[in-house]
C-alpha positions as CSV (number, residue, x, y, z in Angstrom):
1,X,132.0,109.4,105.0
2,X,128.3,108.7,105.4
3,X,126.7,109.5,108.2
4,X,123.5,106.8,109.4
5,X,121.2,107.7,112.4
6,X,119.6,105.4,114.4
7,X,116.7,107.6,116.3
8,X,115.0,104.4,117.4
9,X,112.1,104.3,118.0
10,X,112.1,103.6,121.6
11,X,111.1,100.2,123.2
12,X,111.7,98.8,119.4
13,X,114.9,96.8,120.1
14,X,117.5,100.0,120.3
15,X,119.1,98.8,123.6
16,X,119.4,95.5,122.0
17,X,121.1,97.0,118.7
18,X,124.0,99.0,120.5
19,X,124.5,96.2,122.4
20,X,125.0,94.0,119.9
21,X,127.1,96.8,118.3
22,X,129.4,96.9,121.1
23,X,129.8,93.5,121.2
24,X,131.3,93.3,117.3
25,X,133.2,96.5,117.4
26,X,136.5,95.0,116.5
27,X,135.2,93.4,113.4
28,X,133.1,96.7,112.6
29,X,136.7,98.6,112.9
30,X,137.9,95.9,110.3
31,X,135.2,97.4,108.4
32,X,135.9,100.9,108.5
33,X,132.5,101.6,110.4
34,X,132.4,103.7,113.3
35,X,130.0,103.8,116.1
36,X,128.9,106.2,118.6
37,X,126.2,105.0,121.1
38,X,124.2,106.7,124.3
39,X,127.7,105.9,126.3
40,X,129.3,108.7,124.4
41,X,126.2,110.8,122.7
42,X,124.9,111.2,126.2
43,X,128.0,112.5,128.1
44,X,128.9,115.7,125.8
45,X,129.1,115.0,122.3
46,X,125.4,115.6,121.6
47,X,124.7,116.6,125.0
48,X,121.9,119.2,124.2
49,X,122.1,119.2,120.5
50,X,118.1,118.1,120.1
51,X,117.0,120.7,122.2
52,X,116.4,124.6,122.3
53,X,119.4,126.2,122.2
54,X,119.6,129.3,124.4
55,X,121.3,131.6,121.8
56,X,122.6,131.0,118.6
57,X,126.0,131.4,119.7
58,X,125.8,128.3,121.9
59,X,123.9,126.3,119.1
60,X,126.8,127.4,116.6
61,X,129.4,126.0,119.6
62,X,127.1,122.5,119.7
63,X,127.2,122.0,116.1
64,X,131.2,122.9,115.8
65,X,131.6,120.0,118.5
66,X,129.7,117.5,116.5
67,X,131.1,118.6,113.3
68,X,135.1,118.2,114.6
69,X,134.2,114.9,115.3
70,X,132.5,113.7,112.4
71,X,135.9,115.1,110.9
72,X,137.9,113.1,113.1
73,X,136.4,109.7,112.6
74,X,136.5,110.3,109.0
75,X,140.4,110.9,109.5
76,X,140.5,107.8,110.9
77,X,139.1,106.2,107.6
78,X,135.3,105.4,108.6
79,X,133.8,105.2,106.0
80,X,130.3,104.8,107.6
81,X,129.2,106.6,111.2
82,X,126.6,104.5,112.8
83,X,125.2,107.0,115.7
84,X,122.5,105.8,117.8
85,X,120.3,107.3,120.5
86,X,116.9,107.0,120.9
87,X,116.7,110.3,122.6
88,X,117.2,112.2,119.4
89,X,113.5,112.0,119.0
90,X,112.2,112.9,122.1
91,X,111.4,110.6,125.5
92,X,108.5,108.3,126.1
93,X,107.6,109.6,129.2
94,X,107.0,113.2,127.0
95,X,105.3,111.6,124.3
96,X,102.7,109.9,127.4
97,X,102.4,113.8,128.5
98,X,101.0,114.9,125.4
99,X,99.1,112.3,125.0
100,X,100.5,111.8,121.2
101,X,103.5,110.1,119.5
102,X,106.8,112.3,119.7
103,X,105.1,116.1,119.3
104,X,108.4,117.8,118.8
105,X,110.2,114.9,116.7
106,X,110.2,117.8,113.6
107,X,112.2,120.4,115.6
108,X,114.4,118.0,117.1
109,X,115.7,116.6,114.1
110,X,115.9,119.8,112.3
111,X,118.6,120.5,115.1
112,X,120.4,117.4,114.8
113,X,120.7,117.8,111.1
114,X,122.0,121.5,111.2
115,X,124.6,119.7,113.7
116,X,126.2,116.9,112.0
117,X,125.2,119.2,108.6
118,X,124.6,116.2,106.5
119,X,123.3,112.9,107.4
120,X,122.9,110.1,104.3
121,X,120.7,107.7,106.5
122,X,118.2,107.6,109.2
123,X,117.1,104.2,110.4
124,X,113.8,104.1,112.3
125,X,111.8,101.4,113.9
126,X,108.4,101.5,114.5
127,X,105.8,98.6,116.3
128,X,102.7,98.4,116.6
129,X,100.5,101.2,118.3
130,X,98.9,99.2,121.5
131,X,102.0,97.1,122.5
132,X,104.6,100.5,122.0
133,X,102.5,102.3,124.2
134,X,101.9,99.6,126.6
135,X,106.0,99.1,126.5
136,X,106.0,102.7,127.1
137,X,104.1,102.5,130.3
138,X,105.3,99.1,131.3
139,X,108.7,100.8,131.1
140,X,108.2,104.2,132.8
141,X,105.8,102.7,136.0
142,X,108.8,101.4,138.0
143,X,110.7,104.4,136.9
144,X,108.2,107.1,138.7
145,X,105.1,106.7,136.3
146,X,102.0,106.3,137.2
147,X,99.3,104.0,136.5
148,X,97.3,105.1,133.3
149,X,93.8,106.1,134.0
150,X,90.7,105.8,131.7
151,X,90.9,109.4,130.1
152,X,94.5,108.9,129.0
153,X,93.8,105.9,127.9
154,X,91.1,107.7,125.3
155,X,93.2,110.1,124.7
156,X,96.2,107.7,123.2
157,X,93.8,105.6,121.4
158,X,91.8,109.0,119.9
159,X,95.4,110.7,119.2
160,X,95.1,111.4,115.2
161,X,99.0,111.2,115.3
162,X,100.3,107.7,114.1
163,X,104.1,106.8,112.9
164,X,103.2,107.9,109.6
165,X,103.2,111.8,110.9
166,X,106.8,110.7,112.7
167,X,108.2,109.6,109.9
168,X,107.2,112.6,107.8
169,X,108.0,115.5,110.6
170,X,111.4,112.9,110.4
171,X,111.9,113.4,106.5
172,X,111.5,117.2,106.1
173,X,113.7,117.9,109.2
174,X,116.3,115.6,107.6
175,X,116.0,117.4,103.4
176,X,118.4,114.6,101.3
177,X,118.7,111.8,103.8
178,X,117.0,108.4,103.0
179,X,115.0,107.5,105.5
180,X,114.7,103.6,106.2
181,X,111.8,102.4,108.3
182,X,111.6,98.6,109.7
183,X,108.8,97.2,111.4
184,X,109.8,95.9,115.1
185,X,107.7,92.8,114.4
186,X,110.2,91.8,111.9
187,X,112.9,93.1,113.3
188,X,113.5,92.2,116.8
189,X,115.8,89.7,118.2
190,X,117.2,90.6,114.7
191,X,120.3,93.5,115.1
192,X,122.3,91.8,112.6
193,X,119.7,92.3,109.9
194,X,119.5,95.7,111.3
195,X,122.9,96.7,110.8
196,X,123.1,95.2,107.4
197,X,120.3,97.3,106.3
198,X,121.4,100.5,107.9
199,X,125.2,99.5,106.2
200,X,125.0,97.5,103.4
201,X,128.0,95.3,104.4
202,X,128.1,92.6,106.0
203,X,126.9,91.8,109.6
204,X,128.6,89.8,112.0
205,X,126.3,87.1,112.1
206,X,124.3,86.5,116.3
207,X,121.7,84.1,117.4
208,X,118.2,85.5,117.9
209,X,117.4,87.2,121.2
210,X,121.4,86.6,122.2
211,X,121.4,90.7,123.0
212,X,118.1,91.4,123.7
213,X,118.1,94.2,126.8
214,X,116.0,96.3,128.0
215,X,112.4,94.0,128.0
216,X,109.0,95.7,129.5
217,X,108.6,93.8,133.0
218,X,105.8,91.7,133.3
219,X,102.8,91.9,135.6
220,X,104.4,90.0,138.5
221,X,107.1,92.8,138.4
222,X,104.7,95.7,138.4
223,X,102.6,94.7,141.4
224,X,106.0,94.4,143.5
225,X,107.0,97.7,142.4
226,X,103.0,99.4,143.8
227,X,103.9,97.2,146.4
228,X,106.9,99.1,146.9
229,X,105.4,101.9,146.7
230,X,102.6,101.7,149.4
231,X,100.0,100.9,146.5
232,X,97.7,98.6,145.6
233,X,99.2,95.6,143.3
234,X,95.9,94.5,143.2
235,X,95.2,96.7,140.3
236,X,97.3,94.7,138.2
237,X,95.9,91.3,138.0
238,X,97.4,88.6,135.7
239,X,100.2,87.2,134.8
240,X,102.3,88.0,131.6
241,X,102.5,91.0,129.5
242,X,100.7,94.1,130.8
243,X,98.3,95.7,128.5
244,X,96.3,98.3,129.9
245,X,93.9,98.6,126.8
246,X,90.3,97.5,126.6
247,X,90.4,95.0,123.6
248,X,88.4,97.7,121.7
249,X,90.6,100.5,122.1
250,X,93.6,97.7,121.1
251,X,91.6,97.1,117.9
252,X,91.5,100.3,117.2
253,X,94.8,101.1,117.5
254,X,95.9,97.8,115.4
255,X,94.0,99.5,112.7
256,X,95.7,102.5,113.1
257,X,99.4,100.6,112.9
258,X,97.9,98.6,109.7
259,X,97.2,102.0,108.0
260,X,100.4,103.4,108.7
261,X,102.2,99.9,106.9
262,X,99.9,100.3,103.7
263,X,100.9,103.9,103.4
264,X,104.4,103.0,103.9
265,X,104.1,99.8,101.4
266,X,102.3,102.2,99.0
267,X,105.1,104.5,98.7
268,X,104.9,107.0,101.9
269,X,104.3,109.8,99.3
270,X,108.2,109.4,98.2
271,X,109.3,110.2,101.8
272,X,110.6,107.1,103.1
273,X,111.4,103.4,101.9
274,X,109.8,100.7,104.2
275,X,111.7,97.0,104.5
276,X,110.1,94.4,105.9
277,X,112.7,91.3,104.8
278,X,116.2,91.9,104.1
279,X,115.9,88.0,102.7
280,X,114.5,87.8,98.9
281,X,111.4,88.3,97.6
282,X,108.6,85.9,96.9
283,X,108.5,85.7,92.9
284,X,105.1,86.6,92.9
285,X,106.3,90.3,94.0
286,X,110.0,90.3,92.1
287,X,110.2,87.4,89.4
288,X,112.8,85.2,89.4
289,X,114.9,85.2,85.8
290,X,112.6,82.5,84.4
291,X,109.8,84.3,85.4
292,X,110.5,87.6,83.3
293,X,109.2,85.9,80.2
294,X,105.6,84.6,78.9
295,X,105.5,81.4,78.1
296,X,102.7,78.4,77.8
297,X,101.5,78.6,81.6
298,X,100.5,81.8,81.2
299,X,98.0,81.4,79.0
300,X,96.3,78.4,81.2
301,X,93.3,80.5,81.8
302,X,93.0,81.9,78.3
303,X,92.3,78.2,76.8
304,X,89.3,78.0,79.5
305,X,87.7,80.9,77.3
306,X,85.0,79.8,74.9
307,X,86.7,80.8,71.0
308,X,85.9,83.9,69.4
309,X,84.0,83.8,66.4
């Protein structure tokens, strides 16, 4: 039975997915594909798995849980295991503390893996720099956060760690799994695409946005919840999306996100594949079968050549 994880990231459309998921589990049965989401990750199954066991005898117990499970879906002939839970990884509100994306990703997923004790796939979405962490905060302020002042504002714009080091603390936790990144800008509104990808079946097919959950509130939100509070709403003015960088620091961390896609076009030094369209390819990148051959308009700018003598 394969095993496929689905670590998120968060505020990339995750909520969305296991909704959706939820929604089609009776054809996904028909398919042999099982599912386990935070409703059931989250009350015991991998209740502390991630995290720093106190002794090894209760990180052997943790594992032997997970491991009689896997065994009992695949006794049930799953062939697939889709398990999904952001939390895997780590928590935005942590990764805001640090001031740097996910810092303990690496020693988190080298749990998870000695849990389950194989995994053949890890799905992981990332999104662009600025607007993840501005979800981030946009999700956390009505859930106890605070406002983000100007020094850890720097310090998330100056943080040398991008989703490229993610995805690499990711694949050597994770020896022998593929790991399949998708870019949130492609992706979201778009679970069915998602699952295909993470399966290689099928997808019950869903209209765009139909289980979109979870969204950042907007600015009108925000000021009622500091007015909640007994603070000033006044320090959010607008209306819209809330994004708390200076359009500098937003360029800079654009260009961050763009280097992050060219290394993962590139190749990601053979440690993960990137897909950005699960639809087909332009010809100019994979040729269609009457493009494999030369033939006369190839040689339309060699007859602009003056003759060789």
């Amino acid at each position: 039975m394969e095993v496929i994880l689905h670590i998120g990231a968060h505020r990339t459309g995750t909520t969305s997915f296991q909704n959706y998921v939820r929604a089609h589990r009776t054809a996904l049965d028909a398919q042999e594909i099982g599912f386990w989401g935070p409703w059931r990750t989250r009350t015991g199954l991998l209740d502390g798995l991630a995290d720093r066991a106190p002794g090894p005898k209760q990180a052997r117990r943790m594992a032997g849980r997970v491991r009689m499970n896997v065994e009992a879906a695949a006794r049930k002939g799953k062939v697939q295991l889709i398990v999904s839970d952001e939390n895997l990884i780590g928590t935005c509100r942590k990764s805001l503390r640090a001031g740097r994306l996910y810092p303990d990703v690496g020693e988190r997923m080298a749990r998870v893996h000695a849990g389950f004790g194989e995994i053949t796939r890890v799905s992981f979405q990332i999104r662009s720099l600025e607007l993840w962490w501005a979800s981030a905060l946009a999700f956390l302020l009505p859930r106890g956060g605070s406002l983000p002042d100007a020094a850890l504002l720097d310090r998330l714009t100056d943080s040398p760690r991008s989703w490229r080091h993610v995805i690499a603390d990711i694949a050597c936790a994770c020896p022998g799994a593929e790991i399949a990144v998708t870019p949130f800008e492609r992706y979201a509104g778009r679970p069915d695409s998602l699952l295909h990808l993470m399966t290689g079946q099928p997808a019950p097919p869903t209209h765009p946005g139909e289980h979109w959950a979870n969204r950042s509130a907007d600015l009108a939100a925000l000021r009622g919840t500091l007015a909640e509070r007994g603070e000033d709403p006044d320090q959010l003015p607008g209306e819209g999306r809330w994004m708390p960088f200076s359009l500098e620091h937003a360029m800079r961390l654009r260009e961050t996100y763009a280097d992050d896609l060219f290394w993962l076009r590139a190749g990601a030094d053979g440690l993960a594949k990137l897909t950005e369209d699960d639809g087909p390819q332009r010809p100019g990148i994979n040729p269609g079968p009457g493009q494999t051959r030369r033939g006369h308009d190839n040689d339309r700018s060699a007859r602009r050549l003056a003759p060789t003598r």
